[in-house]
N, C-alpha and C positions, 0 to 999 in steps of 0.2 A: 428324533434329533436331540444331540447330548450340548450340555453346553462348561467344558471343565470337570466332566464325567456325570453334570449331571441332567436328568432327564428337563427339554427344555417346559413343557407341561407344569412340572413343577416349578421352577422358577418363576414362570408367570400365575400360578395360583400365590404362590408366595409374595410375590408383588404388589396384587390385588389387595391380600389379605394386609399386607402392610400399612398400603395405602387407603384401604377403606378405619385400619385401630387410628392412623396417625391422623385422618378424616377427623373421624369419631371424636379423639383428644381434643384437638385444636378446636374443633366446633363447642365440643362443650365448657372446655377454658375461655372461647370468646363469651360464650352466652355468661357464665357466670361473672366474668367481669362485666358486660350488659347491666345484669339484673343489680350488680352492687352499685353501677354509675345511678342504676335508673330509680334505685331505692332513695339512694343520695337527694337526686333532684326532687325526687316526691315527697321527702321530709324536709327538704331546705325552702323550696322556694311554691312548688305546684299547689298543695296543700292550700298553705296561706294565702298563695297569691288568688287562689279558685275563691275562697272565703271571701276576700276584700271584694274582689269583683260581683261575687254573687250579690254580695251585700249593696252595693252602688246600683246593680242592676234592679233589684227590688224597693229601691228607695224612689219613691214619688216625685218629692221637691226640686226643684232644680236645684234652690240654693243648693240645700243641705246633701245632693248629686255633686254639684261642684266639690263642696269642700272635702266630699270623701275622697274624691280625686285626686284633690292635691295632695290629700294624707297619702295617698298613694304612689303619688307621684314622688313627694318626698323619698318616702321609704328606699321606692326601688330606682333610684338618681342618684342617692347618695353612695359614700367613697364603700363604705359597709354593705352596699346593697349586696345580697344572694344572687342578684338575676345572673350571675357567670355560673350558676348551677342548672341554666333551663338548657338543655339536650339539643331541640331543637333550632336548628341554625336560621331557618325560616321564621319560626316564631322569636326567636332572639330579633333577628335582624325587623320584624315587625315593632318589636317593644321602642328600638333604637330610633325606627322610622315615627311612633309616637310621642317618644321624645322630644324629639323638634317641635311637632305639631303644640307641645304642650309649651313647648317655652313660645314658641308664637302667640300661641294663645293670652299665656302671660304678659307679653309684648304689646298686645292689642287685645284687649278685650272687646268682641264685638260679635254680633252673630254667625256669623261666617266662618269665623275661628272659635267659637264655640260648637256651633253644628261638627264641623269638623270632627273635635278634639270628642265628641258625643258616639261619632260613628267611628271612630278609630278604636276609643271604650270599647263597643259592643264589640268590633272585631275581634279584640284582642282577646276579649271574654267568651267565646266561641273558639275560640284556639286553645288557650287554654283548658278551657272545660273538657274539650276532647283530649289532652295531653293530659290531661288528670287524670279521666278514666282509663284512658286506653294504659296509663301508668299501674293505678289502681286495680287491673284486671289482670297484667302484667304478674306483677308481685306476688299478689295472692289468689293466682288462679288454681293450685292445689288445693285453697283452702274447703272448700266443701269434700273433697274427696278424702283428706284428710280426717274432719271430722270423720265422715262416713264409716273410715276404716278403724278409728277409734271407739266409736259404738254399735258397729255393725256385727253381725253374726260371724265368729273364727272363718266358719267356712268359708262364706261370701268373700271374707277378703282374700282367703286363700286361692280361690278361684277367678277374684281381682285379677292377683297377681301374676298366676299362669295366663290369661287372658292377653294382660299387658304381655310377657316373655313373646306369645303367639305372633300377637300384634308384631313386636320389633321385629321379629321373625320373617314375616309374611314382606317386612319394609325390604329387609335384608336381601332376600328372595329374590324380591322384583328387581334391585338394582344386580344383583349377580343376572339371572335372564335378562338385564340390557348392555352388559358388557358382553357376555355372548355373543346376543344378536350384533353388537359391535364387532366383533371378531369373523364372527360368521360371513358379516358382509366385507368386512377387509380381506377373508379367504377367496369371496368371488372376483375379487380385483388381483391380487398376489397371493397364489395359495399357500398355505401354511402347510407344512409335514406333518404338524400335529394333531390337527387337527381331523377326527374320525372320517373316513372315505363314505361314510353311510350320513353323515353328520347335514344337513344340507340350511337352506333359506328358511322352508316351508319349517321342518324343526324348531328353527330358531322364534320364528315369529309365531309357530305353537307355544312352547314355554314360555315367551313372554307373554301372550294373550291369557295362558293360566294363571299364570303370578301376577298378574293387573287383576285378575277376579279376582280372584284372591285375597289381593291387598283390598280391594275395591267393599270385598263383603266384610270384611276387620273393619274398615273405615268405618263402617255403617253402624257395626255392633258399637264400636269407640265408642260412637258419639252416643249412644242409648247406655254403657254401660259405665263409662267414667264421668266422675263429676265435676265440672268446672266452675267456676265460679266468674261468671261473665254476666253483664249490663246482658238486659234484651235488645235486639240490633234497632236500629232507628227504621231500616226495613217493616220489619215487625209491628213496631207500634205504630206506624200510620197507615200498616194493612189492617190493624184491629180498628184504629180511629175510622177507616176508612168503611168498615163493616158497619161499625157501629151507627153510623151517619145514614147507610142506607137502611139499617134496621128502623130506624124511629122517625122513617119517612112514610 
């Protein structure tokens, strides 16, 4: 089937292909506006604010808990404050809902609205913490592989980097065999002319089944052969605490 003299087959590879570069663009323009908002907040306000809190959290006295408080309260209350740099809507709107807590506090000083104003702290610093790291792992998650590729053997990185090409490859692959298998199954409902008369279901969810392994066994190498630079998951450490607890039983 022609479409303006031309073959309809092409036209929709041409489409695909369009839509998978104009994909490709757009994804990578959003991330890198991402990574500049989220560098932003990491150096305006995450940073610091993870400092203060850490610092309040490891302080003993109550006095001397309080008054770091209010230094911090100050800070981020005022018309100056950075906190219009924290990303997260949730944790914004948590800070806002401390805020009150903290001028009540001030209003009435008494145990009640100090306990409060105590457990709103730690909230806030557990939010935090994880908006710092998951920031921090964010930004400079190349960073070890980078190194790597800086002091590592020519070849190794050269074979890095065919590795990575494969990889994107193998991504590419799998989502071309799921538009297929898309098409294949819109053939058994309204057949298409273009589609091969030999061409069938069973085909279809063959080549995808391949290109899933495929991507499936790249996946696997990824992770053993690129380097990231990530926290060990919270997962992790309370299965190792978790071991270790029954070892020195």
């Amino acid at each position: 089937m022609k479409v303006l003299g031309i073959d309809l087959s092409v036209i929709i590879i041409a489409l695909i292909t369009a839509y998978i570069g104009y994909q490709f663009n757009h994804t990578s323009k959003k991330r890198e506006a991402f990574l500049k908002e989220l560098t932003n907040s990491y150096n305006e306000v995450y940073s610091s604010m993870f400092e203060q809190l850490l610092l309040i959290m490891e302080t003993e006295g109550k006095t001397k808990k309080l008054e770091q408080i209010e230094s911090f309260m100050d800070e981020y209350s005022s018309k100056d404050s950075k906190i219009r740099f924290i990303a997260s809507t949730i944790l914004l709107e948590y800070f806002y809902k401390l805020r009150v807590i903290y001028k009540k506090y001030k209003n009435e000083n008494n145990r009640s609205n100090e306990k409060e104003l105590m457990d709103q702290i730690k909230g806030l610093f557990v939010m935090i913490e994880n908006e710092y790291w998951d920031a921090h792992d964010i930004i400079y998650e190349n960073h070890k592989q980078f190194v790597s590729d800086t002091f590592n053997n020519p070849i190794f990185v050269v074979l890095g980097s065919l590795f990575r090409i494969v990889y994107h490859l193998s991504v590419f692959l799998f989502w071309i065999s799921a538009v297929i298998l898309y098409f294949t199954i819109a053939h058994l409902i309204v057949p298409l002319e273009w589609v091969p008369k030999w061409w069938n279901i069973y085909y279809g969810l063959l080549l995808l089944g391949m290109t899933t392994t495929v991507f499936a066994i790249m996946m696997m190498f990824k992770e053993m052969v690129m380097k990231k630079n990530r926290r060990e998951s919270k997962v992790v450490k309370n299965f190792k605490i978790t071991l270790k607890k029954l070892f020195r039983r």
